[in-house]
N, CA, C and O atoms as CSV, one atom per row, in Angstrom:
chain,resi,resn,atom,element,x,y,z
A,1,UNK,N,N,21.184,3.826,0.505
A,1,UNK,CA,C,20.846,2.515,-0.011
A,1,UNK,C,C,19.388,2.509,-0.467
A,1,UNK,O,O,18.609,3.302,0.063
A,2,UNK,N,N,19.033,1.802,-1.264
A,2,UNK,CA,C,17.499,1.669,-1.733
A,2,UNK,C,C,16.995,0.325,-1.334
A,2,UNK,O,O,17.575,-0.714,-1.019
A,3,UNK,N,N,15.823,0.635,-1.436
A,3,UNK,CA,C,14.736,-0.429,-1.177
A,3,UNK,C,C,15.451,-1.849,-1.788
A,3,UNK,O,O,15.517,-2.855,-1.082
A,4,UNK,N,N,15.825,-1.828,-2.770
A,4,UNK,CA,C,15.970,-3.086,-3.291
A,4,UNK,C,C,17.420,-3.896,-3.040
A,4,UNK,O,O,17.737,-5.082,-3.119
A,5,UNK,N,N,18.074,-2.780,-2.730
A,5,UNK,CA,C,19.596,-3.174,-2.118
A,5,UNK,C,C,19.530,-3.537,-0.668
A,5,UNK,O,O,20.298,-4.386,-0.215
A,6,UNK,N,N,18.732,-2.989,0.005
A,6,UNK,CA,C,18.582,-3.569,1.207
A,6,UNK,C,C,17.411,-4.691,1.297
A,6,UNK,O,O,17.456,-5.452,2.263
A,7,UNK,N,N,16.557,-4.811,0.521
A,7,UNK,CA,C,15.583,-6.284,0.696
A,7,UNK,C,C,16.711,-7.184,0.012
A,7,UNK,O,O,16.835,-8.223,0.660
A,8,UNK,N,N,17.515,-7.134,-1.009
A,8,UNK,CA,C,18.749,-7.965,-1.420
A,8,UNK,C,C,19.775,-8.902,-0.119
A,8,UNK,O,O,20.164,-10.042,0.137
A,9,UNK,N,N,19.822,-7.837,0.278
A,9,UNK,CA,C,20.985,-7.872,1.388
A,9,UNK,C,C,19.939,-8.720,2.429
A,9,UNK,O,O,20.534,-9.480,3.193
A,10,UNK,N,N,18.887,-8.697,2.520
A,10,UNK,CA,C,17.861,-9.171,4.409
A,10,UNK,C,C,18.095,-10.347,3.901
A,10,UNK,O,O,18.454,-11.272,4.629
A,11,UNK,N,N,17.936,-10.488,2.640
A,11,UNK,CA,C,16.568,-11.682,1.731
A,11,UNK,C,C,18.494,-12.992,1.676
A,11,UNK,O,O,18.468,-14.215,1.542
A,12,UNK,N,N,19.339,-12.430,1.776
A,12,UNK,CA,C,20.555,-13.303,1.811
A,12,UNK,C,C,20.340,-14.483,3.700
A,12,UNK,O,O,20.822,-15.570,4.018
A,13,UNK,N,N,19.608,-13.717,4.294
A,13,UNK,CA,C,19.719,-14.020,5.870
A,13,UNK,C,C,18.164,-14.872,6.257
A,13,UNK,O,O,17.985,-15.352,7.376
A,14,UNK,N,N,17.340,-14.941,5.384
A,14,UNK,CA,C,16.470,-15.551,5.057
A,14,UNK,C,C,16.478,-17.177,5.814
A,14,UNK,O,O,17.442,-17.786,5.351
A,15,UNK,N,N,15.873,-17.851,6.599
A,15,UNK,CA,C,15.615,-19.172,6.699
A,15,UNK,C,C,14.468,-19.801,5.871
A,15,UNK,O,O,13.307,-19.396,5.927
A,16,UNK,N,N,14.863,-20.751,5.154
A,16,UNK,CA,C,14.286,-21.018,3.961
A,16,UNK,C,C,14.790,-22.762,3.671
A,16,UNK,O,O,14.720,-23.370,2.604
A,17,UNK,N,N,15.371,-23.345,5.201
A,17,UNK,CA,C,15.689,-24.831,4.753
A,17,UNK,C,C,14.571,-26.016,3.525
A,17,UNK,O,O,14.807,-26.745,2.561
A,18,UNK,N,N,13.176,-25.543,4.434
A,18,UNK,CA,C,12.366,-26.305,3.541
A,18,UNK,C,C,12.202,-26.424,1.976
A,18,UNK,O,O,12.555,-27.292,1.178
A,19,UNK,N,N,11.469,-25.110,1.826
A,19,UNK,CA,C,11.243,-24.728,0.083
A,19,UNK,C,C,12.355,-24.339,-0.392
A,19,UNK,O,O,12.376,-24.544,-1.605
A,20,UNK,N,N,14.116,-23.466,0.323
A,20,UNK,CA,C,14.394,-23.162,-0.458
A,20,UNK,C,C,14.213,-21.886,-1.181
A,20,UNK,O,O,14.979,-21.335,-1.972
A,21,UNK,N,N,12.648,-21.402,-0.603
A,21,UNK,CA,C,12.526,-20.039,-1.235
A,21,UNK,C,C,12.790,-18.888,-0.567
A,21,UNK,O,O,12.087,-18.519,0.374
A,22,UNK,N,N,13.887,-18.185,-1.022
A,22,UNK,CA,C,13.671,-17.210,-0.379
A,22,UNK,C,C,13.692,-15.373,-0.209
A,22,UNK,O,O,14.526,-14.710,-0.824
A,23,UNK,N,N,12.675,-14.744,0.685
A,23,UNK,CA,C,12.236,-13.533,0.350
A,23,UNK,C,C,12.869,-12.424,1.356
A,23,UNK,O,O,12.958,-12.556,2.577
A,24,UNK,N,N,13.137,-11.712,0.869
A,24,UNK,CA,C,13.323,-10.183,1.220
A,24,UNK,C,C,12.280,-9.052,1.001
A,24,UNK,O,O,11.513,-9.111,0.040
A,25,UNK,N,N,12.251,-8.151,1.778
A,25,UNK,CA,C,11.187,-7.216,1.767
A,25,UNK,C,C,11.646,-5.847,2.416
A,25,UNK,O,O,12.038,-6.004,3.572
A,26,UNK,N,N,11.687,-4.751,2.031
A,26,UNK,CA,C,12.072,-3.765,2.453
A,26,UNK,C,C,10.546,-2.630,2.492
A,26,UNK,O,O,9.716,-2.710,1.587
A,27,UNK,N,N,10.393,-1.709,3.566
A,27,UNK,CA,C,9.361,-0.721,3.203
A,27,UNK,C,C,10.191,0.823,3.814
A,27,UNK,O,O,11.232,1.002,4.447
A,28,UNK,N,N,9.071,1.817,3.222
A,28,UNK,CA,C,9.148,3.097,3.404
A,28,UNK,C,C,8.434,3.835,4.097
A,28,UNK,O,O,7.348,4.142,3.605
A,29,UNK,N,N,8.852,4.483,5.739
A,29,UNK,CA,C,7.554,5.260,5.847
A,29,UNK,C,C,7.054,6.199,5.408
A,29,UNK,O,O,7.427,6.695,4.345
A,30,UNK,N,N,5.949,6.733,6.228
A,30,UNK,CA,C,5.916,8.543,5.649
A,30,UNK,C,C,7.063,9.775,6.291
A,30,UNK,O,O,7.446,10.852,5.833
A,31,UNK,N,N,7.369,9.037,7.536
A,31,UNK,CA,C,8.899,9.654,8.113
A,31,UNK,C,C,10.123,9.716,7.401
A,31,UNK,O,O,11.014,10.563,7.464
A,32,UNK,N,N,10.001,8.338,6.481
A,32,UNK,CA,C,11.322,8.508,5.543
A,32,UNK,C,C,12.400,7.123,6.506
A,32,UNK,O,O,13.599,6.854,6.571
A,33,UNK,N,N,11.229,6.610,7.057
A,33,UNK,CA,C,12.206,5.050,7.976
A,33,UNK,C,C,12.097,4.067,6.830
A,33,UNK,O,O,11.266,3.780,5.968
A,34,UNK,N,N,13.555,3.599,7.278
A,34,UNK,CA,C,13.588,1.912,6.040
A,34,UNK,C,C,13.592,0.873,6.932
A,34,UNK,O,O,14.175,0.949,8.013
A,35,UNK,N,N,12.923,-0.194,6.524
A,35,UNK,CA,C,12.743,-1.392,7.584
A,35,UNK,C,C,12.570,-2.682,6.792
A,35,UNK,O,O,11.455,-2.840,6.295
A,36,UNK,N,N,13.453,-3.602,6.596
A,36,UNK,CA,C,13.563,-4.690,6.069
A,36,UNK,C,C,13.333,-5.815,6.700
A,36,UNK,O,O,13.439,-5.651,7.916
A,37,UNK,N,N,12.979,-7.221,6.305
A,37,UNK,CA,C,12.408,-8.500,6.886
A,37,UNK,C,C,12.799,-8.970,5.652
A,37,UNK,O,O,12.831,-8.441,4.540
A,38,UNK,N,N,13.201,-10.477,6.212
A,38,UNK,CA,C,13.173,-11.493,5.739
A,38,UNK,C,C,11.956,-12.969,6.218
A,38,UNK,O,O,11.128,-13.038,7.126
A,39,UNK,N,N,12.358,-13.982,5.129
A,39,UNK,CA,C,11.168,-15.031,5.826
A,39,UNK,C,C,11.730,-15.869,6.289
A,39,UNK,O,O,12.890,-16.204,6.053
A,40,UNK,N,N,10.576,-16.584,7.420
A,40,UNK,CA,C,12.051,-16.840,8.460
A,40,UNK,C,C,11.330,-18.601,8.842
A,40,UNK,O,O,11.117,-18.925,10.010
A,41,UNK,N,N,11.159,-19.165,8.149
A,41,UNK,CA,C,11.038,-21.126,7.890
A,41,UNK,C,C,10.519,-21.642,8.611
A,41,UNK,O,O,11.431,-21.295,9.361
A,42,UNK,N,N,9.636,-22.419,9.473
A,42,UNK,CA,C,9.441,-23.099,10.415
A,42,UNK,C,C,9.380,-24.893,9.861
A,42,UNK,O,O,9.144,-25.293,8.721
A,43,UNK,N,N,9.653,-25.646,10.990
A,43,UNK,CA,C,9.672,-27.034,10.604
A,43,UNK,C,C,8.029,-27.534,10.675
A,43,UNK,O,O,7.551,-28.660,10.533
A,44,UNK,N,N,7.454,-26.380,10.919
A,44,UNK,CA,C,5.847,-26.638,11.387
A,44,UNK,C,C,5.591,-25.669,10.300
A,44,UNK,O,O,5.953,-24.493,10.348
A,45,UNK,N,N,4.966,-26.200,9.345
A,45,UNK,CA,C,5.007,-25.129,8.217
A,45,UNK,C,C,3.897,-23.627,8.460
A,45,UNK,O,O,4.315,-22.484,8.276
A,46,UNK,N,N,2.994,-23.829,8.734
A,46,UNK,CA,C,2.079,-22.619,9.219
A,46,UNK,C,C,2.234,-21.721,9.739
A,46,UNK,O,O,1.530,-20.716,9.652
A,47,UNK,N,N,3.606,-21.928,10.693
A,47,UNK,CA,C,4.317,-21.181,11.504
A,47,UNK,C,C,4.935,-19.853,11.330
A,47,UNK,O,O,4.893,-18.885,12.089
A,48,UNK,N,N,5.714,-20.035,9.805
A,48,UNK,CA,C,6.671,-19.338,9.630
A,48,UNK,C,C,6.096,-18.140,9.106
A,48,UNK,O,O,4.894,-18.111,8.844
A,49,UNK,N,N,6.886,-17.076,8.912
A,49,UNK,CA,C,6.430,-15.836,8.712
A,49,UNK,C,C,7.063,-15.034,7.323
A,49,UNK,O,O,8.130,-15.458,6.879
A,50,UNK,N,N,6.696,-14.399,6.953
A,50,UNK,CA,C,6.588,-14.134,6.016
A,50,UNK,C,C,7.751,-12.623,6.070
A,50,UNK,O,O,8.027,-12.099,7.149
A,51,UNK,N,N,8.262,-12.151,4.856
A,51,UNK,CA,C,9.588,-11.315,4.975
A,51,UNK,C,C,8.753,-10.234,5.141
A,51,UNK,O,O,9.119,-9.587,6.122
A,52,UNK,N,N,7.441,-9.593,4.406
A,52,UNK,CA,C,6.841,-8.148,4.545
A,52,UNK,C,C,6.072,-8.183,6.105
A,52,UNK,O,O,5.818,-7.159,6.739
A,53,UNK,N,N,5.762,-9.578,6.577
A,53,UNK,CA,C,5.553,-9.321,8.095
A,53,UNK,C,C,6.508,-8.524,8.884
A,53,UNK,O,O,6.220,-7.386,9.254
A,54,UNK,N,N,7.744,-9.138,9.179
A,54,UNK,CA,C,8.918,-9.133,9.611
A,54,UNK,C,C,9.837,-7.460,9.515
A,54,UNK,O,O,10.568,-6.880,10.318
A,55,UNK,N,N,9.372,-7.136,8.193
A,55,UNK,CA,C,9.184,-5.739,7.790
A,55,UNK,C,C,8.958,-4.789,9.155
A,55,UNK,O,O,9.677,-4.289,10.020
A,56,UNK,N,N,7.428,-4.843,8.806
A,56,UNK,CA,C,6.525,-4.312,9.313
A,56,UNK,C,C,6.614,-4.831,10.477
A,56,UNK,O,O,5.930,-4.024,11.107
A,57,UNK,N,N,6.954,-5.581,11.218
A,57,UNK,CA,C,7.601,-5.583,13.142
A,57,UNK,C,C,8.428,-5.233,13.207
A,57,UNK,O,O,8.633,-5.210,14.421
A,58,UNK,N,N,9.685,-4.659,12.484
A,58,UNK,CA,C,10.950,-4.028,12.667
A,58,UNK,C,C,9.979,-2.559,12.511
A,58,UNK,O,O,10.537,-1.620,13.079
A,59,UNK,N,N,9.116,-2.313,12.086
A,59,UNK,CA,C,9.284,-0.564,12.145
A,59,UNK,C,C,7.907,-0.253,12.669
A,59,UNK,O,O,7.341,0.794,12.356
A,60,UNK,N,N,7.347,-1.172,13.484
A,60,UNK,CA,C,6.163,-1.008,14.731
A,60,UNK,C,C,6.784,-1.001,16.154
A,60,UNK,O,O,6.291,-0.572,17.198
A,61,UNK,N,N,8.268,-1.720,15.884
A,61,UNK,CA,C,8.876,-1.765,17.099
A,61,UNK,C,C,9.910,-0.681,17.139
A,61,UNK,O,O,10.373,-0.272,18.204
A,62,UNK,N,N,10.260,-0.230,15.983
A,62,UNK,CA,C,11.029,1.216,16.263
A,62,UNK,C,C,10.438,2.066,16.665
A,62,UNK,O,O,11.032,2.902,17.345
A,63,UNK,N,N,8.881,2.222,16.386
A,63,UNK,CA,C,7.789,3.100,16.890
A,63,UNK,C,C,7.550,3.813,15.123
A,63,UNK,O,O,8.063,4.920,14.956
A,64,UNK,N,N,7.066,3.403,14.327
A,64,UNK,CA,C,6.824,4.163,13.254
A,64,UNK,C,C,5.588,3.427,12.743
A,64,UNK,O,O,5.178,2.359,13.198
A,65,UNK,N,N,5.089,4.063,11.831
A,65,UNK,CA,C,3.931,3.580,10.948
A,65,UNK,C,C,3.555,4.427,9.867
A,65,UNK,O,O,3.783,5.637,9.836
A,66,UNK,N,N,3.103,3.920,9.178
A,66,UNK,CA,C,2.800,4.723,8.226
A,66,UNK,C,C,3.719,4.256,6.680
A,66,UNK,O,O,4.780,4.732,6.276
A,67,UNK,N,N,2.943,3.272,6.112
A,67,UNK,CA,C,3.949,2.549,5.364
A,67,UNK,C,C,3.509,3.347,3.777
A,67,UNK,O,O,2.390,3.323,3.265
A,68,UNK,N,N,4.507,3.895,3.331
A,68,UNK,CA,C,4.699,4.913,1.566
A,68,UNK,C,C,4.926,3.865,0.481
A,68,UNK,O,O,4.193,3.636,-0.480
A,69,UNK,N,N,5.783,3.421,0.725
A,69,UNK,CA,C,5.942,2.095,-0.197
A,69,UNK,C,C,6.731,0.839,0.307
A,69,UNK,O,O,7.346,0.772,1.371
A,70,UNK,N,N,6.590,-0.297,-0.787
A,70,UNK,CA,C,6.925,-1.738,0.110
A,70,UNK,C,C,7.917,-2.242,-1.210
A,70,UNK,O,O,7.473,-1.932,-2.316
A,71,UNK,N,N,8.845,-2.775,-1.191
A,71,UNK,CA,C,9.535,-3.767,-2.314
A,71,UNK,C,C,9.435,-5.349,-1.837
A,71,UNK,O,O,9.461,-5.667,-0.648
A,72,UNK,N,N,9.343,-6.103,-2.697
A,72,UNK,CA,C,9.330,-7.556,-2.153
A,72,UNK,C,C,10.112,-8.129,-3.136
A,72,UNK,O,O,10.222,-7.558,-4.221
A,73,UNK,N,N,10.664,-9.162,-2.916
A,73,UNK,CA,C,11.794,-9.687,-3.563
A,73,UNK,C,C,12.221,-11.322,-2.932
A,73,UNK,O,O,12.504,-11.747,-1.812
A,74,UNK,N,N,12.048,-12.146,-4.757
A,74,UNK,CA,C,12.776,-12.998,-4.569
A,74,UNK,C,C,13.057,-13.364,-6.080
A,74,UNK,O,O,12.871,-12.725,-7.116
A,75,UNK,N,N,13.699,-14.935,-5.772
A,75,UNK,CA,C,14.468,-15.722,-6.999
A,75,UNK,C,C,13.507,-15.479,-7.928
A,75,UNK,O,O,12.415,-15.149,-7.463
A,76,UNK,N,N,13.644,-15.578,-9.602
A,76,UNK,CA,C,12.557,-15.865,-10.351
A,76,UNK,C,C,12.705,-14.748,-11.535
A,76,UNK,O,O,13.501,-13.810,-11.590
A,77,UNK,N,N,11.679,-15.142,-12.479
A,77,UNK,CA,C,11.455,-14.422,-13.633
A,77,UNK,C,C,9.578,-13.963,-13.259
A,77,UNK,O,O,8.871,-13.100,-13.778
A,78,UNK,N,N,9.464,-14.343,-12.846
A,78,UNK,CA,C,7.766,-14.138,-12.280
A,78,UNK,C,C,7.738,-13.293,-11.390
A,78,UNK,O,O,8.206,-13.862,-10.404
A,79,UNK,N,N,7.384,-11.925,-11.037
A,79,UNK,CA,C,7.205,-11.225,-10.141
A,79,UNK,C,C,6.383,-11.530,-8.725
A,79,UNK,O,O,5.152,-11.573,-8.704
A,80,UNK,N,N,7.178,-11.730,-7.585
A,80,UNK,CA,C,6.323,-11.810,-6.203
A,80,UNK,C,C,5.476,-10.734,-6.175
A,80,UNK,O,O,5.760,-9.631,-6.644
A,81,UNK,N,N,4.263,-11.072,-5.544
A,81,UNK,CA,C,3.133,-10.244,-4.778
A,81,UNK,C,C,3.225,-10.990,-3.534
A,81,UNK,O,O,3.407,-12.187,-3.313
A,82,UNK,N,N,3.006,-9.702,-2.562
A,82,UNK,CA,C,2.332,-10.086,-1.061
A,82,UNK,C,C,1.507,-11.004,-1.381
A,82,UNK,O,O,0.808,-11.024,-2.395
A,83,UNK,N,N,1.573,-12.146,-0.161
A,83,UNK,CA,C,0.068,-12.934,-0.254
A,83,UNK,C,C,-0.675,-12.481,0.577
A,83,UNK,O,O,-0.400,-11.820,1.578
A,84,UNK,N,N,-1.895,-12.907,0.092
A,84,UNK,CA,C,-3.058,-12.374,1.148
A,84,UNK,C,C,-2.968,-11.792,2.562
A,84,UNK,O,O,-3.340,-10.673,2.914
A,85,UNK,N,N,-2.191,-13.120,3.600
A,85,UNK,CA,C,-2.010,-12.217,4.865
A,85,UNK,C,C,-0.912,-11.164,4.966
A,85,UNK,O,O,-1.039,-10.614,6.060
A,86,UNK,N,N,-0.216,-10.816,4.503
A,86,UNK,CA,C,0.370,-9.878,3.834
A,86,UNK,C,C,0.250,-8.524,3.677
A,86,UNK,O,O,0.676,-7.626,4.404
A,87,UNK,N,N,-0.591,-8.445,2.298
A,87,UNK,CA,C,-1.583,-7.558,1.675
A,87,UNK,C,C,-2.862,-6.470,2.909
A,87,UNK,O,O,-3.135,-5.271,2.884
A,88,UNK,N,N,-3.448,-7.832,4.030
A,88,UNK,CA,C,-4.014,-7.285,4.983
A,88,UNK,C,C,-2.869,-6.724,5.605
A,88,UNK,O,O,-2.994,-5.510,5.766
A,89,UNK,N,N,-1.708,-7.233,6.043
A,89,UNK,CA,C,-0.823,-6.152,6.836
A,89,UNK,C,C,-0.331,-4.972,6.792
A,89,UNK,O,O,-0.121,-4.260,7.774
A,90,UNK,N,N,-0.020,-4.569,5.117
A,90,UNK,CA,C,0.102,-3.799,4.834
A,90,UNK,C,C,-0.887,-2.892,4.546
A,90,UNK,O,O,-0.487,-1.769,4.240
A,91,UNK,N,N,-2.304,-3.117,4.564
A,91,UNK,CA,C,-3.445,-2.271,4.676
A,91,UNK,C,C,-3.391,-1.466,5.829
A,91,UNK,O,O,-3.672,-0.283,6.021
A,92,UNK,N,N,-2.769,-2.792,6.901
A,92,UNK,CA,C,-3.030,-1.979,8.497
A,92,UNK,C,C,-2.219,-0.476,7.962
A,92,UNK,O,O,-2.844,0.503,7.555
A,93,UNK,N,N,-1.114,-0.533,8.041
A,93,UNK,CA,C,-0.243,0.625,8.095
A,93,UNK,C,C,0.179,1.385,6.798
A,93,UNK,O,O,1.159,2.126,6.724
A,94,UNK,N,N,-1.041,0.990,5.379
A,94,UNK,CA,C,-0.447,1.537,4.475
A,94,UNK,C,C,-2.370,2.379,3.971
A,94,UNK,O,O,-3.406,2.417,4.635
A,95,UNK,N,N,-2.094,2.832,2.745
A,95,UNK,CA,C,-3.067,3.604,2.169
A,95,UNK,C,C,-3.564,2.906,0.871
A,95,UNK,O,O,-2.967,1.898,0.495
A,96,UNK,N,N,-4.638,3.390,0.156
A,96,UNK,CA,C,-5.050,2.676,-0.854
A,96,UNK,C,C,-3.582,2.881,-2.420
A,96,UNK,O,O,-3.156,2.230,-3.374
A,97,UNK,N,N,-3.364,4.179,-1.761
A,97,UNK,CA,C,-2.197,4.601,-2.722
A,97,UNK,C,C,-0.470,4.059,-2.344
A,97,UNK,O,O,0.574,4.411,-2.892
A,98,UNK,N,N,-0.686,3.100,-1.215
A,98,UNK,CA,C,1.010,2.710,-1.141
A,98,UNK,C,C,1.177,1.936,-2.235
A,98,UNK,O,O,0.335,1.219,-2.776
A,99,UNK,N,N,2.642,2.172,-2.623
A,99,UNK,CA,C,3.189,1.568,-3.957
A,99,UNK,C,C,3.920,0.386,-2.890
A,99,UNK,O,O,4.597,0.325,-1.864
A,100,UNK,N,N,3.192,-0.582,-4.031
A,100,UNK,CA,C,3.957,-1.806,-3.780
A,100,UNK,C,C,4.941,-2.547,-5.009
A,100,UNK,O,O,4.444,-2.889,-6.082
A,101,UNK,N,N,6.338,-2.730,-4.702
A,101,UNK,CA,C,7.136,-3.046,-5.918
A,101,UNK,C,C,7.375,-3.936,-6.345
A,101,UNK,O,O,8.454,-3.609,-5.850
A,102,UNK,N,N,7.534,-4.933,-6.853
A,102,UNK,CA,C,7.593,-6.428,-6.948
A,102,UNK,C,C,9.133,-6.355,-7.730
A,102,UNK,O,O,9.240,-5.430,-8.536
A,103,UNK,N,N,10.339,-7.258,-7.558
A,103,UNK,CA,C,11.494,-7.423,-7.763
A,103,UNK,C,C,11.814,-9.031,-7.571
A,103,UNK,O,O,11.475,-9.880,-6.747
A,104,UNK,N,N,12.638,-9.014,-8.750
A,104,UNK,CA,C,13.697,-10.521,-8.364
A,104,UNK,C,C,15.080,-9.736,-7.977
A,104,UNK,O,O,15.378,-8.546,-7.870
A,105,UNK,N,N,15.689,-10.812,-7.841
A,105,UNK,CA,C,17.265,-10.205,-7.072
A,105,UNK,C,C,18.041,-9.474,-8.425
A,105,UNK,O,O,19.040,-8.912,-7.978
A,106,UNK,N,N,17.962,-9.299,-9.736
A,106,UNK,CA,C,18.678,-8.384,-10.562
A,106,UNK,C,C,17.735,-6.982,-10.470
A,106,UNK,O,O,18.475,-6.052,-10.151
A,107,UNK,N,N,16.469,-6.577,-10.630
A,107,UNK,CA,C,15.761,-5.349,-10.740
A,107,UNK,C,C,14.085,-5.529,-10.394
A,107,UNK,O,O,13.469,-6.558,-10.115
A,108,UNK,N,N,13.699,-4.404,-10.497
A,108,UNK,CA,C,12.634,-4.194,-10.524
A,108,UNK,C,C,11.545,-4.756,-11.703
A,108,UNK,O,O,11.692,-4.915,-12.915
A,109,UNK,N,N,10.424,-4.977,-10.832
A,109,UNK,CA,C,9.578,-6.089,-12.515
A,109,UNK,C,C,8.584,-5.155,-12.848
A,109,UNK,O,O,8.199,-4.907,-13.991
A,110,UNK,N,N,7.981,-4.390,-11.279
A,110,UNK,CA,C,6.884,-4.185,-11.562
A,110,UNK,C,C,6.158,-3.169,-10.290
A,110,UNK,O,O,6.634,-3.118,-9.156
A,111,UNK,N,N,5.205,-2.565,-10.627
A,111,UNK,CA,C,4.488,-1.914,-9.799
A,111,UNK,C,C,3.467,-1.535,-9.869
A,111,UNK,O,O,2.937,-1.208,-10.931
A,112,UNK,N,N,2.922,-1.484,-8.735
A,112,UNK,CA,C,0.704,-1.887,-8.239
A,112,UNK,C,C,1.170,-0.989,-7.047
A,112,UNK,O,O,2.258,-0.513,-6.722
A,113,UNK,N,N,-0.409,-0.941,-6.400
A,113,UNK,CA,C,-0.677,-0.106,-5.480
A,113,UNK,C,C,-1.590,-1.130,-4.390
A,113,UNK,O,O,-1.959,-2.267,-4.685
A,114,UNK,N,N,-1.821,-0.532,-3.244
A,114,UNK,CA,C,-2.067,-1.850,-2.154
A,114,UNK,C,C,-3.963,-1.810,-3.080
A,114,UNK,O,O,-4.509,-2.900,-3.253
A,115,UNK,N,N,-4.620,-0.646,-3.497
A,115,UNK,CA,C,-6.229,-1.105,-3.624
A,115,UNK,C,C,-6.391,-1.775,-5.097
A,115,UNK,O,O,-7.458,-2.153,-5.581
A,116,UNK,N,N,-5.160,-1.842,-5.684
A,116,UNK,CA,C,-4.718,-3.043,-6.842
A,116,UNK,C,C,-4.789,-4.064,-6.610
A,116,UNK,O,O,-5.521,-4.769,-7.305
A,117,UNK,N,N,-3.837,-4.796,-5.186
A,117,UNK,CA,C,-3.675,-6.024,-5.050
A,117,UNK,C,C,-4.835,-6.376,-3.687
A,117,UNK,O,O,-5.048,-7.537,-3.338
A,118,UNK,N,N,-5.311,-5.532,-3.217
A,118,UNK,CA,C,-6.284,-5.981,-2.333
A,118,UNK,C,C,-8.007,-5.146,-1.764
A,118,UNK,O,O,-8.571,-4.704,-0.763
A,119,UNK,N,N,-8.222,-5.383,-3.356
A,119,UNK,CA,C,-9.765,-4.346,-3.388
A,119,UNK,C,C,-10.593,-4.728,-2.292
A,119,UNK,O,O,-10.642,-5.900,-1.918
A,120,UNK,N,N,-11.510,-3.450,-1.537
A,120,UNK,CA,C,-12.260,-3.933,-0.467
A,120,UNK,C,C,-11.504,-4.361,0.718
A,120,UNK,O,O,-12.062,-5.093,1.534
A,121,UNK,N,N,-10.347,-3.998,0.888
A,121,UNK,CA,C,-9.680,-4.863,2.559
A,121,UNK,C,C,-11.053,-4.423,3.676
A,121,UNK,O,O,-12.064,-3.723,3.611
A,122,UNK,N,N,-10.476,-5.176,4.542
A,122,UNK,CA,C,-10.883,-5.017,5.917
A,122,UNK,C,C,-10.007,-3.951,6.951
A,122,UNK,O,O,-8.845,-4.077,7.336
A,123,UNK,N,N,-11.083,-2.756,7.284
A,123,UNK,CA,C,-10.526,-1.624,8.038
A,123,UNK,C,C,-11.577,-1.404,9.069
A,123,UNK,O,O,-12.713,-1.845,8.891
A,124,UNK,N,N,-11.191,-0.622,10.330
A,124,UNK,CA,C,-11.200,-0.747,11.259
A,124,UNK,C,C,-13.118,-0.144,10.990
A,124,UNK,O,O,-14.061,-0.653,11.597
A,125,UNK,N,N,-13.237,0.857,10.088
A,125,UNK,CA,C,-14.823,0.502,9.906
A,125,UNK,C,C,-15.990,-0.349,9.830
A,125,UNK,O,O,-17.182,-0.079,9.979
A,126,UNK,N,N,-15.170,-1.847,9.469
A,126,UNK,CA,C,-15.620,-2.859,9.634
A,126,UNK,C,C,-16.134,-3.299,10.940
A,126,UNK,O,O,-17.143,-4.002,10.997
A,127,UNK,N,N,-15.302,-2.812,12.311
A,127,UNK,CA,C,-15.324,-3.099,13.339
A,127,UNK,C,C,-16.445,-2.082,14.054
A,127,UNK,O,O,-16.678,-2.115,15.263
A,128,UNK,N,N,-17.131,-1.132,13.074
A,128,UNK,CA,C,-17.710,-0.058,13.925
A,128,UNK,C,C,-17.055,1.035,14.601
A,128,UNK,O,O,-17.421,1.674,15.587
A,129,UNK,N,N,-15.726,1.163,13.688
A,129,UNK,CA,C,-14.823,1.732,14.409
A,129,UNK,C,C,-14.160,1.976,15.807
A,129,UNK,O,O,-13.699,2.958,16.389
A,130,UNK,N,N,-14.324,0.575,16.103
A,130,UNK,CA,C,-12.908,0.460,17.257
A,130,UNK,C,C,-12.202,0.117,16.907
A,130,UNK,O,O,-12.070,-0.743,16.036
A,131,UNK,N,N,-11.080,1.017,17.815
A,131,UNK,CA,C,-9.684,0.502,17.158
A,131,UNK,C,C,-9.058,0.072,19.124
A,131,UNK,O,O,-7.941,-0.404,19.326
């Protein structure tokens, strides 16, 4: 199965009562693990989480890291990007070179790389290096 058949398939299981909108997200490690999330609604809007979060806790909790590439996916003619908190997540566990894919539910729109969509992140050098 591919990235986009399986963010298809999460992104159907999606809670999305409010907006209605809703996202699927599939990634790749460097192991070759697939790990999909959906976004998942809260009635407290701040709450809710986002499908490339959700991702990325399905394959921190399998024990993997190391994210190769990400697909994100929803309704539309406009290509999704990670948003910001997002973008930092996928910094945690990705490289300046992870491909990130942007998709609506028929194909692929488009593709960037994480130091495309988020020049300068914040890494653990910031911290003086503790991790």
């Amino acid at each position: 199965m591919s990235l986009i058949d399986d963010a298809r398939r999460v992104r159907e299981n999606a809670h999305a009562p409010y907006s209605g909108f809703k996202v699927g997200a599939a990634l790749r490690t460097a192991a070759g693990g697939v790990f999909s999330g959906c976004n998942v609604e809260n009635v407290a809007y701040p709450e809710g989480t986002c499908a490339e979060a959700g991702a990325i806790a399905a394959m921190v909790a399998a024990g993997e890291a190391g994210i190769v590439e990400i697909l994100v996916m929803a309704d539309g003619e406009v290509p999704i990007t990670p948003c910001g908190g997002c973008r930092q997540k996928i910094a945690e566990f990705g490289a300046p070179d992870t491909v990130i894919i942007l998709a609506n539910t028929q194909e692929e729109l488009g593709r960037t790389t994480l130091a495309e969509l988020l020049p300068g992140s914040f890494t653990p050098a910031h911290l003086g290096g503790v991790r």
